[in-house]
N, CA, C and O atoms as a GROMACS GRO file, in nm:
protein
  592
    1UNK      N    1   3.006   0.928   0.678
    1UNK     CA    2   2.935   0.872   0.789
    1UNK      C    3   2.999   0.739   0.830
    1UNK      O    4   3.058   0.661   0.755
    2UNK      N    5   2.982   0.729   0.938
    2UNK     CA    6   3.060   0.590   0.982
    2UNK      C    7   2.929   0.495   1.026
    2UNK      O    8   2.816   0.524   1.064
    3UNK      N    9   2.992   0.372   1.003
    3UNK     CA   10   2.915   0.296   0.997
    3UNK      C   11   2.918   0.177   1.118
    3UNK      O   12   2.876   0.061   1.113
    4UNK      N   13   2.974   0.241   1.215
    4UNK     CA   14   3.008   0.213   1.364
    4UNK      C   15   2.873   0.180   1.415
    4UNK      O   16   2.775   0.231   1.361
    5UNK      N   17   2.856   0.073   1.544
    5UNK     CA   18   2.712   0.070   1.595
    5UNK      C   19   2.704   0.212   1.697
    5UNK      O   20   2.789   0.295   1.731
    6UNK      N   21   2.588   0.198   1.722
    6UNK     CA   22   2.575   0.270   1.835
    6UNK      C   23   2.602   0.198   1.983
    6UNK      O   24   2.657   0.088   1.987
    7UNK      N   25   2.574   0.245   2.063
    7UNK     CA   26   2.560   0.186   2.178
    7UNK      C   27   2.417   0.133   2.212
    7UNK      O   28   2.407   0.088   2.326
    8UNK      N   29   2.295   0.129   2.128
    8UNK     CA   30   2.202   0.011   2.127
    8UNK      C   31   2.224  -0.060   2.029
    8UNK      O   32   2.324  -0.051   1.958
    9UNK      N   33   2.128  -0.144   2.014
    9UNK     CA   34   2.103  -0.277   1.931
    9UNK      C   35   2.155  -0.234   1.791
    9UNK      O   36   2.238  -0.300   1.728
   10UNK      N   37   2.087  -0.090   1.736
   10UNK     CA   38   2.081  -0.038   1.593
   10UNK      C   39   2.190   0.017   1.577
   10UNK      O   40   2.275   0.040   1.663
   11UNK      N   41   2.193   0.043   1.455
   11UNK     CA   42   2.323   0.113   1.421
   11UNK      C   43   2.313   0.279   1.389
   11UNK      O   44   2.204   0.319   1.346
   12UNK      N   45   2.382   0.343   1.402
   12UNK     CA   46   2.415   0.478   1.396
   12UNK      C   47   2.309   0.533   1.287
   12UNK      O   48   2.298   0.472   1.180
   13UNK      N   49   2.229   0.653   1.314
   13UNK     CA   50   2.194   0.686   1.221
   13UNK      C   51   2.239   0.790   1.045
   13UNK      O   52   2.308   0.890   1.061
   14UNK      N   53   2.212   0.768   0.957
   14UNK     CA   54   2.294   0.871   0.815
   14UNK      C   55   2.257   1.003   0.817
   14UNK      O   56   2.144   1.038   0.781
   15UNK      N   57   2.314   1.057   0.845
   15UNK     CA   58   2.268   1.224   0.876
   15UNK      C   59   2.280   1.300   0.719
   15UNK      O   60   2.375   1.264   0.650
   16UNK      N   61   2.209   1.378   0.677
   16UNK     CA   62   2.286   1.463   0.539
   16UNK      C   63   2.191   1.571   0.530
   16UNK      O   64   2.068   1.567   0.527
   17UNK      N   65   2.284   1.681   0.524
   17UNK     CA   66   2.248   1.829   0.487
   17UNK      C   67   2.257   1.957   0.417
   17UNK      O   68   2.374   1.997   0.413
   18UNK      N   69   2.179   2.027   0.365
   18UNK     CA   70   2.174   2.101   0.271
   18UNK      C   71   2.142   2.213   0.283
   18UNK      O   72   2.043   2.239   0.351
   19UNK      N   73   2.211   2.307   0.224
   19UNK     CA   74   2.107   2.450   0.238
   19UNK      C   75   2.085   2.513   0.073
   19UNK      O   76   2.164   2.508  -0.022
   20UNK      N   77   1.951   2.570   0.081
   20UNK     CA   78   1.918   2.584  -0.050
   20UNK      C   79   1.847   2.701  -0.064
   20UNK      O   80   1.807   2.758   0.038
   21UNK      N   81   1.818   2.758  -0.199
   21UNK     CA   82   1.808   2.936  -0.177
   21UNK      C   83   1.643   2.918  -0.203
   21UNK      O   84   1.585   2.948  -0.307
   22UNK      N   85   1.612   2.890  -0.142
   22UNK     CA   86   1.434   2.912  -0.128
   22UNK      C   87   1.367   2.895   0.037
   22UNK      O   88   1.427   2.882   0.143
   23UNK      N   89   1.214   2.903   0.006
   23UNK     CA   90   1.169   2.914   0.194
   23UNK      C   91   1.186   2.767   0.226
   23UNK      O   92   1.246   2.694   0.147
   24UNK      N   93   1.126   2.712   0.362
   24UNK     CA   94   1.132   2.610   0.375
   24UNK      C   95   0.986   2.494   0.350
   24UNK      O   96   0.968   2.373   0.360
   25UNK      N   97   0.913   2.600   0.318
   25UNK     CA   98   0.768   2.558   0.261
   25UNK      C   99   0.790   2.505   0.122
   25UNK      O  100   0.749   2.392   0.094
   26UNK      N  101   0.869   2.599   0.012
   26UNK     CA  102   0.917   2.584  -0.082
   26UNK      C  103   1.032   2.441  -0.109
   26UNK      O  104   1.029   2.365  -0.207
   27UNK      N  105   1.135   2.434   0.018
   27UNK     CA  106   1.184   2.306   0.003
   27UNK      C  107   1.127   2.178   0.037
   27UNK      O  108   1.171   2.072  -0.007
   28UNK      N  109   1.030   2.188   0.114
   28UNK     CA  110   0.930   2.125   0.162
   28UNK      C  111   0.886   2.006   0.052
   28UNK      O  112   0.904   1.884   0.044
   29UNK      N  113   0.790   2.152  -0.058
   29UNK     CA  114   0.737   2.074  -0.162
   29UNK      C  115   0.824   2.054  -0.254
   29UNK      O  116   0.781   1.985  -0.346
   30UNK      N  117   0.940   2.092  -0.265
   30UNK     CA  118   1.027   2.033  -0.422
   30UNK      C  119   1.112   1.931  -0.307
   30UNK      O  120   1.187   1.878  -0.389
   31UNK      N  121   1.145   1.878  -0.194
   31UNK     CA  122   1.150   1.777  -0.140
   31UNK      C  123   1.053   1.600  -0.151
   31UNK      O  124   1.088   1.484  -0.173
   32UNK      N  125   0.925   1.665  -0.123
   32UNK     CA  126   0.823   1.586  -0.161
   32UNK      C  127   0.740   1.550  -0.335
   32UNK      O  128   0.768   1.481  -0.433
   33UNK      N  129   0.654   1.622  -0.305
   33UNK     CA  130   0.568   1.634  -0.465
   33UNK      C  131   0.655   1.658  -0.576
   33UNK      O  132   0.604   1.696  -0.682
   34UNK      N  133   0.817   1.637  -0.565
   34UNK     CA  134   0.923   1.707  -0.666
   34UNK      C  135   0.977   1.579  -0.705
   34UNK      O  136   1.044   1.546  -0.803
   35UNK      N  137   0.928   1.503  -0.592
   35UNK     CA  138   1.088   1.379  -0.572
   35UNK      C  139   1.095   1.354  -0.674
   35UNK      O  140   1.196   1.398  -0.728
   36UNK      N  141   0.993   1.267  -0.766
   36UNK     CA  142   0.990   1.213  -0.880
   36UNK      C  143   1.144   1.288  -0.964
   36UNK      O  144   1.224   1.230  -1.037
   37UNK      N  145   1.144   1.393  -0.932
   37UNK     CA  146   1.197   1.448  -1.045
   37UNK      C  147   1.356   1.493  -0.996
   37UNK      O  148   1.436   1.525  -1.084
   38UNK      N  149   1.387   1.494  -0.893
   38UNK     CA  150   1.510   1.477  -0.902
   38UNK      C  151   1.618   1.361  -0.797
   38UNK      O  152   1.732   1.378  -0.753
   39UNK      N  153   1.512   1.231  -0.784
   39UNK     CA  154   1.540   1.134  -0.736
   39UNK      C  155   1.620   1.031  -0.851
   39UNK      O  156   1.569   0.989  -0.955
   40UNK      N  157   1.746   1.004  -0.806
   40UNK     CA  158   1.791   0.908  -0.921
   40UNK      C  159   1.775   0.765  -0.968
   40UNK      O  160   1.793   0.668  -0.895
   41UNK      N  161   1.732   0.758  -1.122
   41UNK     CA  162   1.651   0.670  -1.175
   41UNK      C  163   1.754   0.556  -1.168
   41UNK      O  164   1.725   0.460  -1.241
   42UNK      N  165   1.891   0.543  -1.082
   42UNK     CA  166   1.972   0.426  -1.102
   42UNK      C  167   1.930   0.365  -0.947
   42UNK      O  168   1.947   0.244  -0.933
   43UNK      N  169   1.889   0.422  -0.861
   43UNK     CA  170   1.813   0.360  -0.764
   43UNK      C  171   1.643   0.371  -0.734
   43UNK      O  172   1.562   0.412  -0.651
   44UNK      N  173   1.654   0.303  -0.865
   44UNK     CA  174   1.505   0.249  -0.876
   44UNK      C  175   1.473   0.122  -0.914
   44UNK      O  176   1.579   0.074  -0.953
   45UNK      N  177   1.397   0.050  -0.922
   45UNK     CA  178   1.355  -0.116  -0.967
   45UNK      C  179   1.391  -0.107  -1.081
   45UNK      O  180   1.450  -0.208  -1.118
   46UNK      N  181   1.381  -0.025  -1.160
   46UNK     CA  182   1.411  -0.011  -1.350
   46UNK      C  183   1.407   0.125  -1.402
   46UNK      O  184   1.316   0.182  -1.462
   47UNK      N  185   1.540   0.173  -1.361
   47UNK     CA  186   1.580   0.281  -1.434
   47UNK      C  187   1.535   0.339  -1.583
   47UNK      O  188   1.510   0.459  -1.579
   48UNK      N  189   1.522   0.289  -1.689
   48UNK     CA  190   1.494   0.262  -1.831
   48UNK      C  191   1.302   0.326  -1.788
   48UNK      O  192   1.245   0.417  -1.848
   49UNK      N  193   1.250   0.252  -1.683
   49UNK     CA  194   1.113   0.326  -1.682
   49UNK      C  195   1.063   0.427  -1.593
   49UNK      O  196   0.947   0.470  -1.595
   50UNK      N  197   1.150   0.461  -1.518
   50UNK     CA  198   1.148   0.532  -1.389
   50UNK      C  199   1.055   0.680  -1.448
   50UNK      O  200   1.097   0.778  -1.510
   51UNK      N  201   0.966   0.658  -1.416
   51UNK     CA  202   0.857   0.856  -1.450
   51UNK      C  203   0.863   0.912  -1.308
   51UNK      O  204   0.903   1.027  -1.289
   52UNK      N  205   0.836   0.857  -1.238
   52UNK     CA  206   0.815   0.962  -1.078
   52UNK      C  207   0.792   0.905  -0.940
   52UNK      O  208   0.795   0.786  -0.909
   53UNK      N  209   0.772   0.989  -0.878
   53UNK     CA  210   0.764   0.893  -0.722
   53UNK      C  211   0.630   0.952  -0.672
   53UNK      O  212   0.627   1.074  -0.665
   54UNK      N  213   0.531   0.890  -0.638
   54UNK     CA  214   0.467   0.900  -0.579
   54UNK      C  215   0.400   0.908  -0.426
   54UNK      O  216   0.406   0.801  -0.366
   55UNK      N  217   0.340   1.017  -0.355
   55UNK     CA  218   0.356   1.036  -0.235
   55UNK      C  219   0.220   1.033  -0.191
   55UNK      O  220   0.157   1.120  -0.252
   56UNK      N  221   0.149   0.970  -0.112
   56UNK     CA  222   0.040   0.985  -0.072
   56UNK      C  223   0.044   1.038   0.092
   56UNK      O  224   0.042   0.961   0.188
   57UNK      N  225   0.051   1.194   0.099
   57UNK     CA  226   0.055   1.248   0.238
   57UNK      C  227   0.004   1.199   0.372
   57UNK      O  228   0.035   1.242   0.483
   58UNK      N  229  -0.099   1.077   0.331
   58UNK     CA  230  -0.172   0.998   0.443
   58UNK      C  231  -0.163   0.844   0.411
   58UNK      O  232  -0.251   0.764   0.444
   59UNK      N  233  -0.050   0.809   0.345
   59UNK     CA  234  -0.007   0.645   0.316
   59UNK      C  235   0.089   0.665   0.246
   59UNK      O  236   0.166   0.759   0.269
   60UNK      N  237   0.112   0.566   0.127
   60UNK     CA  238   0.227   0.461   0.062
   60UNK      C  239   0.308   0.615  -0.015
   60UNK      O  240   0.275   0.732  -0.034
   61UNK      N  241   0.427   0.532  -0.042
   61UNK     CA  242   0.511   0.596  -0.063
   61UNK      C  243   0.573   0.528  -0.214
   61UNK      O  244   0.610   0.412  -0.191
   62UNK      N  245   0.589   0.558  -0.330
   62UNK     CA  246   0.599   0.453  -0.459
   62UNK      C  247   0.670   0.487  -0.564
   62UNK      O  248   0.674   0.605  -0.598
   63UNK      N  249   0.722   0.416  -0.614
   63UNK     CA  250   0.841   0.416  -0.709
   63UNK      C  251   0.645   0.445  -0.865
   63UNK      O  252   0.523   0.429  -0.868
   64UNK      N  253   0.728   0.479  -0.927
   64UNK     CA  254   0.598   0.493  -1.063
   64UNK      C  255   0.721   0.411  -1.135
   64UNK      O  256   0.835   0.412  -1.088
   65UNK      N  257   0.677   0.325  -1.281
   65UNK     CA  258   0.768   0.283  -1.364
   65UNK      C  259   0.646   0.271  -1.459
   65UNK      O  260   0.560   0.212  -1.395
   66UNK      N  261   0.597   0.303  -1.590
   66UNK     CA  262   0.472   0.304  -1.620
   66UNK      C  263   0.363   0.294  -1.551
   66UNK      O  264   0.316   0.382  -1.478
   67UNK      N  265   0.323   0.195  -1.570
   67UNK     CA  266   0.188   0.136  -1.526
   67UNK      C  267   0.185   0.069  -1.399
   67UNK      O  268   0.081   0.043  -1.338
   68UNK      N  269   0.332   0.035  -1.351
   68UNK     CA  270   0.365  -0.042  -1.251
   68UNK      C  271   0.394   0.089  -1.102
   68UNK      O  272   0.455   0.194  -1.126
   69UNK      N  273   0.343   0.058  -0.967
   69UNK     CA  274   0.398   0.130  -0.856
   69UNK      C  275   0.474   0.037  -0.784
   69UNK      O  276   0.423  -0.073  -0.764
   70UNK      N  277   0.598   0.064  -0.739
   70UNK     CA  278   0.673  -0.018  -0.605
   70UNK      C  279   0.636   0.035  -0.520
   70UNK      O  280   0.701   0.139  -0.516
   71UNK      N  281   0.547   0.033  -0.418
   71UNK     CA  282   0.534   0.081  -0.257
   71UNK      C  283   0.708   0.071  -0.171
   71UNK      O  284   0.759  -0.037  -0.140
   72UNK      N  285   0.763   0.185  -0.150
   72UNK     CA  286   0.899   0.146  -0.064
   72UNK      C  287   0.879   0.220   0.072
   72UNK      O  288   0.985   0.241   0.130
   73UNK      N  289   0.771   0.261   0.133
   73UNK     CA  290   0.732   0.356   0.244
   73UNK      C  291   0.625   0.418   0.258
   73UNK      O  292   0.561   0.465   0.164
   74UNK      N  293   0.592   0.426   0.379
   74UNK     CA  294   0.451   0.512   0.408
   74UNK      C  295   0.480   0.631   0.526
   74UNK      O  296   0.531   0.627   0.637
   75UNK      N  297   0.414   0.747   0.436
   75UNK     CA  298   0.402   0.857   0.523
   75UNK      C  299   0.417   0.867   0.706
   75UNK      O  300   0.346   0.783   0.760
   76UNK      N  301   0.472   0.928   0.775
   76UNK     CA  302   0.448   0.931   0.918
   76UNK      C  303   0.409   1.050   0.972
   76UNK      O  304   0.325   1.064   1.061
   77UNK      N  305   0.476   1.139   0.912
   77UNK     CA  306   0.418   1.296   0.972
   77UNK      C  307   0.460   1.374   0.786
   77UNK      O  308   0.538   1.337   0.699
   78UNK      N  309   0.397   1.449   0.791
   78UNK     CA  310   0.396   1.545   0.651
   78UNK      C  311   0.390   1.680   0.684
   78UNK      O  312   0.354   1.738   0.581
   79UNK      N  313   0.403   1.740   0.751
   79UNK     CA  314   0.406   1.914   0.774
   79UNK      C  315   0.475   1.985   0.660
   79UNK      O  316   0.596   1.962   0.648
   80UNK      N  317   0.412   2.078   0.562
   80UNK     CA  318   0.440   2.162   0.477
   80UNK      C  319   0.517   2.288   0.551
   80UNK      O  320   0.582   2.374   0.492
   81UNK      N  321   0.495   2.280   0.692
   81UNK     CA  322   0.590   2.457   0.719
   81UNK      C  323   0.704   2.366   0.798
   81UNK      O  324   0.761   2.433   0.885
   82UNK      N  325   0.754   2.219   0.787
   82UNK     CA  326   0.862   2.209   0.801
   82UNK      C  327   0.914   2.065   0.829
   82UNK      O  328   1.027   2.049   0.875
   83UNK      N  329   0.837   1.968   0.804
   83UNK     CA  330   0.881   1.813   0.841
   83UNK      C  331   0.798   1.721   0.743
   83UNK      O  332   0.701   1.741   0.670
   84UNK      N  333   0.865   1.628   0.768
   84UNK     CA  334   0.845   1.482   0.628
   84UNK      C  335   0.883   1.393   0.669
   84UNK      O  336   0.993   1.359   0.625
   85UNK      N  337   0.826   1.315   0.762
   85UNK     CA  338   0.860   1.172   0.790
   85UNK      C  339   0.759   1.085   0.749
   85UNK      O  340   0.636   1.092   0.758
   86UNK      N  341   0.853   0.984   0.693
   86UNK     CA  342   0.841   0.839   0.612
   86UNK      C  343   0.895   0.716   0.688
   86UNK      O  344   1.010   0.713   0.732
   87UNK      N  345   0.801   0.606   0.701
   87UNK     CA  346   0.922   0.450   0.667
   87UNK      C  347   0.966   0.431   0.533
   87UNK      O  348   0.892   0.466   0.440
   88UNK      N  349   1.069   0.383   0.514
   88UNK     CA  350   1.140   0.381   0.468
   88UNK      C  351   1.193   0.206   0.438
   88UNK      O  352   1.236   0.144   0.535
   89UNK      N  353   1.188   0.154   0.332
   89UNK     CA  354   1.201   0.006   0.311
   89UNK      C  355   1.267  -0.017   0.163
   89UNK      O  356   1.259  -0.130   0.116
   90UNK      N  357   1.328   0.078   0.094
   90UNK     CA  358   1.377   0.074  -0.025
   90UNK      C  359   1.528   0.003  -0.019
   90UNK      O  360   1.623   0.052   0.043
   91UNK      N  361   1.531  -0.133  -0.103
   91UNK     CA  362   1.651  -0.174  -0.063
   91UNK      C  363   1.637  -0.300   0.043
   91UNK      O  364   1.689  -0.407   0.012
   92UNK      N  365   1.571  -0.287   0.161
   92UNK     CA  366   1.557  -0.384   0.257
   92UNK      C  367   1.379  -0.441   0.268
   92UNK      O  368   1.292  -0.376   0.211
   93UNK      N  369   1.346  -0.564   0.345
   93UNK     CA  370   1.182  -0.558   0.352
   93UNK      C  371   1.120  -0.482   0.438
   93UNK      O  372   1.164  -0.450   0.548
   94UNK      N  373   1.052  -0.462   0.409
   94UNK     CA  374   0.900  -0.386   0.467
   94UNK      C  375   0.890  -0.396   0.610
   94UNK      O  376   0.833  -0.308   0.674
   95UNK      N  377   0.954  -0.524   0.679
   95UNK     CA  378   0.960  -0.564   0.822
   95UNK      C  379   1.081  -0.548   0.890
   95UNK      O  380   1.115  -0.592   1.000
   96UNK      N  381   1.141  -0.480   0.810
   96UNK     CA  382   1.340  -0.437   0.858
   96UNK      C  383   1.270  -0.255   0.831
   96UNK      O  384   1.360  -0.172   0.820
   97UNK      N  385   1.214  -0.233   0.827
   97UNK     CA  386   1.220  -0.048   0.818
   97UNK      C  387   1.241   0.048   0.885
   97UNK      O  388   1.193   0.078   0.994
   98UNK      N  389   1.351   0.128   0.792
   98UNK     CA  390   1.401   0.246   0.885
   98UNK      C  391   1.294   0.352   0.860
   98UNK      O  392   1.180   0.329   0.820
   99UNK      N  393   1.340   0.452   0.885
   99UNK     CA  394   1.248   0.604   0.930
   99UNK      C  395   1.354   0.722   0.841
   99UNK      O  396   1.469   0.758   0.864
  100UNK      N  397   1.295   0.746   0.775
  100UNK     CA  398   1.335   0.873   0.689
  100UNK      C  399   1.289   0.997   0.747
  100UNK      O  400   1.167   1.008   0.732
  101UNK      N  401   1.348   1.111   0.818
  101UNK     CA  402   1.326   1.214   0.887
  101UNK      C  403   1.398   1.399   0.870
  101UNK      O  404   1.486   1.460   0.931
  102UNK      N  405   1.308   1.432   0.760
  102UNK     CA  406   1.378   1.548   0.686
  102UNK      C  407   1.284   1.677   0.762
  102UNK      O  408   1.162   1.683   0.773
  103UNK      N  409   1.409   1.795   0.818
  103UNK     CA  410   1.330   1.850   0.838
  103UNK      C  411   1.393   1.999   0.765
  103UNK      O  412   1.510   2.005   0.728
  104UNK      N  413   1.311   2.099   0.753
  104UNK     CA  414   1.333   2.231   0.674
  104UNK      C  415   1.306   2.362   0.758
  104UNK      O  416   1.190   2.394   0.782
  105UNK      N  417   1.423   2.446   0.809
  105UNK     CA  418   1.430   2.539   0.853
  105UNK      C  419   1.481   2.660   0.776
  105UNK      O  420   1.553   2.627   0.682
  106UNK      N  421   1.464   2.795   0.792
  106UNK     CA  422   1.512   2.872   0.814
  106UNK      C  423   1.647   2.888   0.759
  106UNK      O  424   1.693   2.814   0.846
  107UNK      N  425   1.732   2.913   0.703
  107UNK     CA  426   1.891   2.907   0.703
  107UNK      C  427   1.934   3.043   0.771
  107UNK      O  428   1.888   3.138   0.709
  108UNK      N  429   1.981   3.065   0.838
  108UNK     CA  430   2.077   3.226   0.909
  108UNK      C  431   2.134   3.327   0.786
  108UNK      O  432   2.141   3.449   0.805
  109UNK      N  433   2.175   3.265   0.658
  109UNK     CA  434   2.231   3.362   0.532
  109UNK      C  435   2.089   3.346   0.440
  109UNK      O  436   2.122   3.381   0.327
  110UNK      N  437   1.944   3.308   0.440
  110UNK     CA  438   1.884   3.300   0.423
  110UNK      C  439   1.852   3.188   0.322
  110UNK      O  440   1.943   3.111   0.290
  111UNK      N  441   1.701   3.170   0.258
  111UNK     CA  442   1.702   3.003   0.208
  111UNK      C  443   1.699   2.913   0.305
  111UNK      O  444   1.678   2.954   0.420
  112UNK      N  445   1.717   2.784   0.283
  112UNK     CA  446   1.666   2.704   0.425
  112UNK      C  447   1.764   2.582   0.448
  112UNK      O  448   1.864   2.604   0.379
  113UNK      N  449   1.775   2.495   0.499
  113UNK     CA  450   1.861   2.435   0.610
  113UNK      C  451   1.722   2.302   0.558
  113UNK      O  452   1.600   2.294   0.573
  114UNK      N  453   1.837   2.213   0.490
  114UNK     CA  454   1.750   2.099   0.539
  114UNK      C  455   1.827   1.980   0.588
  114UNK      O  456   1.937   1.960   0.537
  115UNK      N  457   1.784   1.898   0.681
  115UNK     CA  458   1.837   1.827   0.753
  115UNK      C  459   1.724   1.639   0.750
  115UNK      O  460   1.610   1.603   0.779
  116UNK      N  461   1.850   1.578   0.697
  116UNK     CA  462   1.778   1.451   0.650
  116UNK      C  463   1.836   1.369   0.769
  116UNK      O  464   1.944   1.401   0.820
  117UNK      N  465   1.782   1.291   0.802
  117UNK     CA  466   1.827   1.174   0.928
  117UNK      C  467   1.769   1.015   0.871
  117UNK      O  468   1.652   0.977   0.862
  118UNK      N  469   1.868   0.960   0.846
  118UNK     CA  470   1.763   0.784   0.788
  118UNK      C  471   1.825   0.724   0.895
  118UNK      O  472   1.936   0.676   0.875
  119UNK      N  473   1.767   0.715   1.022
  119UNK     CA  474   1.769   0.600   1.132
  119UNK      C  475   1.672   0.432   1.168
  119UNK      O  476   1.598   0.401   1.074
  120UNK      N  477   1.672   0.403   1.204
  120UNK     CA  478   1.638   0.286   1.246
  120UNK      C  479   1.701   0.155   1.195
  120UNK      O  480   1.648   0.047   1.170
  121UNK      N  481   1.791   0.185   1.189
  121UNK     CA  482   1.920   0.076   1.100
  121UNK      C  483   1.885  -0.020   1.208
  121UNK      O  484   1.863   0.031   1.318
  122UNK      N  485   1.874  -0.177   1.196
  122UNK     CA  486   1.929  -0.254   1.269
  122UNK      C  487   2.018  -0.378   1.195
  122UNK      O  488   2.028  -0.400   1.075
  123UNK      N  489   2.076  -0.448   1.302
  123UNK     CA  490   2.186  -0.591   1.295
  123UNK      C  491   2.122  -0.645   1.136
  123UNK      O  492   2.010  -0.675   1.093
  124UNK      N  493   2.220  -0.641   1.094
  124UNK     CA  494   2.150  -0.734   0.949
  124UNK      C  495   2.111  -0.612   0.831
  124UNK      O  496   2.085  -0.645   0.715
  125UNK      N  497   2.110  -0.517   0.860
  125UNK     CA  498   2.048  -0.441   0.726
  125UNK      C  499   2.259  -0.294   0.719
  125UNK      O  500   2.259  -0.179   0.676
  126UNK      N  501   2.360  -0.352   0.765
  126UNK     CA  502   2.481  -0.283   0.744
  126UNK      C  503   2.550  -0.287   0.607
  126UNK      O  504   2.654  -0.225   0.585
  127UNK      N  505   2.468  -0.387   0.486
  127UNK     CA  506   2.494  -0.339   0.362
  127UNK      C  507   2.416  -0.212   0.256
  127UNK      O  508   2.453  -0.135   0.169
  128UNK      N  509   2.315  -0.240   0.311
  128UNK     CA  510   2.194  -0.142   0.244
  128UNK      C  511   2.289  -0.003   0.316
  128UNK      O  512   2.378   0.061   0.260
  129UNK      N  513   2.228   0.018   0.477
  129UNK     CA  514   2.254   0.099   0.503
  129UNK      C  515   2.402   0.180   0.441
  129UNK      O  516   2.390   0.297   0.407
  130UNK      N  517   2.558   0.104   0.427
  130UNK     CA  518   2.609   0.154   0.385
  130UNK      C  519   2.632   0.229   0.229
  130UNK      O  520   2.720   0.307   0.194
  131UNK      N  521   2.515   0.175   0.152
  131UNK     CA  522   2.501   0.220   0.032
  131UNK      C  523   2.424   0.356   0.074
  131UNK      O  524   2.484   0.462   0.054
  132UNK      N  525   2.317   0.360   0.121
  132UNK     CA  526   2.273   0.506   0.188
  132UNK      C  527   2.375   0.584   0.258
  132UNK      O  528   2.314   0.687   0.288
  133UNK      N  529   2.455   0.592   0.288
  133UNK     CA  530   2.544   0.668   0.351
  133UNK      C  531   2.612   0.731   0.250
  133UNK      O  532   2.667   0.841   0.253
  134UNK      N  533   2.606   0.659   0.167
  134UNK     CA  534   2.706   0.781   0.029
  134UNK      C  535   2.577   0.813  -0.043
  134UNK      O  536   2.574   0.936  -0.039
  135UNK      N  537   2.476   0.774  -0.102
  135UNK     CA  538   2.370   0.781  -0.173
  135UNK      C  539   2.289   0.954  -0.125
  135UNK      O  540   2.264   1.050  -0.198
  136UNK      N  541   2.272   0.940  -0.002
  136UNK     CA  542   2.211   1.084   0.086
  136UNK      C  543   2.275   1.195   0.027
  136UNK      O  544   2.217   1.273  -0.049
  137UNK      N  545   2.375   1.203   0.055
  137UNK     CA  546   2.496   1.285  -0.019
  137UNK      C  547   2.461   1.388  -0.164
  137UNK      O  548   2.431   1.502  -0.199
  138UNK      N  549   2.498   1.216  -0.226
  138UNK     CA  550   2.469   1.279  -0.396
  138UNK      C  551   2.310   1.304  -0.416
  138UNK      O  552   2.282   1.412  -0.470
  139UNK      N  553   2.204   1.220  -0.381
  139UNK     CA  554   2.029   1.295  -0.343
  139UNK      C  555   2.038   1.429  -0.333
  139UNK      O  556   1.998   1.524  -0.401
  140UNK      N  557   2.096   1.416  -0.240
  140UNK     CA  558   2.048   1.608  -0.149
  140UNK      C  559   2.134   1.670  -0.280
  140UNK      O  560   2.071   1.774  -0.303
  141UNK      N  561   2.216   1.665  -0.353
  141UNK     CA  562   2.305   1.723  -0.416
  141UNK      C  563   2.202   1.776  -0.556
  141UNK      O  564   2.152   1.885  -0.586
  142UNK      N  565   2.200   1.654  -0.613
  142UNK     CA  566   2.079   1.643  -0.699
  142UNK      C  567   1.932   1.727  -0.678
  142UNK      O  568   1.883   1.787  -0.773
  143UNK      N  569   1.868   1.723  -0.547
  143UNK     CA  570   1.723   1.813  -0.477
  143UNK      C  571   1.822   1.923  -0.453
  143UNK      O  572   1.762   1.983  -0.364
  144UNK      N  573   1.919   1.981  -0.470
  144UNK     CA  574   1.927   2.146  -0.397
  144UNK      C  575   1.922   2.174  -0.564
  144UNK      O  576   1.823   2.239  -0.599
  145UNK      N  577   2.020   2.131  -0.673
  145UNK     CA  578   2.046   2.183  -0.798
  145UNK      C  579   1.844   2.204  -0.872
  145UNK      O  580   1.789   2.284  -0.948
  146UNK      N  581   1.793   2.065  -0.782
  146UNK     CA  582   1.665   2.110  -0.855
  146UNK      C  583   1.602   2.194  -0.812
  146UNK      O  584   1.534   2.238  -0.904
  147UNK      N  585   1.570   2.277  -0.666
  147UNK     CA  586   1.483   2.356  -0.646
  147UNK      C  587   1.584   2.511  -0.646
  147UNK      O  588   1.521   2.614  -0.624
  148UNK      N  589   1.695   2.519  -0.664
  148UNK     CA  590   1.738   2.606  -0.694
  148UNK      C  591   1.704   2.728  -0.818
  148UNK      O  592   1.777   2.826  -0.830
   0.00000   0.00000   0.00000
């Protein structure tokens, strides 16, 4: 991904995609209610405690480390037959937030097509963002091996 602006203010959005041998209801939920489990514990507040991620379909979005939650996003749309949008603030503050926008189709050789978009980059957040640009990558790599 390049890390070129766009032609507004923000910068280009990180596109990354996957296809994986299940429905898209099925990637849906090992996308979401799964994350915990195949989200990597080296991008977390403390790897060493990392148990799961927590999703509240109608709010916060949270790192688990025992006893402790990091809030890094809140829900925006949740559709189980095919979309998952989040803000997104992991890495940057809460008042710089991008938009995490995964959606799950269908695949044509069958299994499903998922398609991640992390936009709302703006001026000032082109280090984070470039760590997400390779990070999406190895994620999705990691979520296809798990719901496979």
């Amino acid at each position: 991904m390049s890390p070129a602006p766009d032609s507004d203010a923000g910068l280009a959005p990180i596109v990354a995609e996957v296809t994986v041998p299940v429905t898209p209801t099925e990637a849906f939920v090992g996308f979401t209610a799964q994350m915990g489990e195949w989200w990597d514990p080296m991008l977390t507040p403390d790897p060493a405690t990392f148990s799961n991620i927590a999703i509240d379909p109608n709010g916060p979005v949270a790192m688990v480390h025992g006893d402790e939650e990091y809030v890094w996003g809140r829900v925006m749309e949740w559709d189980p037959i095919g979309r998952y949008t989040q803000e997104f603030w992991l890495g940057h503050p809460e008042d710089e937030a991008s938009v995490l926008d995964v959606r799950f189709t269908e695949a044509d050789a069958g299994g499903s097509h998922v398609r991640l978009v992390h936009s709302g980059w703006i001026p000032g957040t082109e280090e984070v963002r470039a760590t997400y640009s390779t990070h999406w990558d190895d994620l999705l790599a990691r979520y296809a091996a798990h719901v496979a």
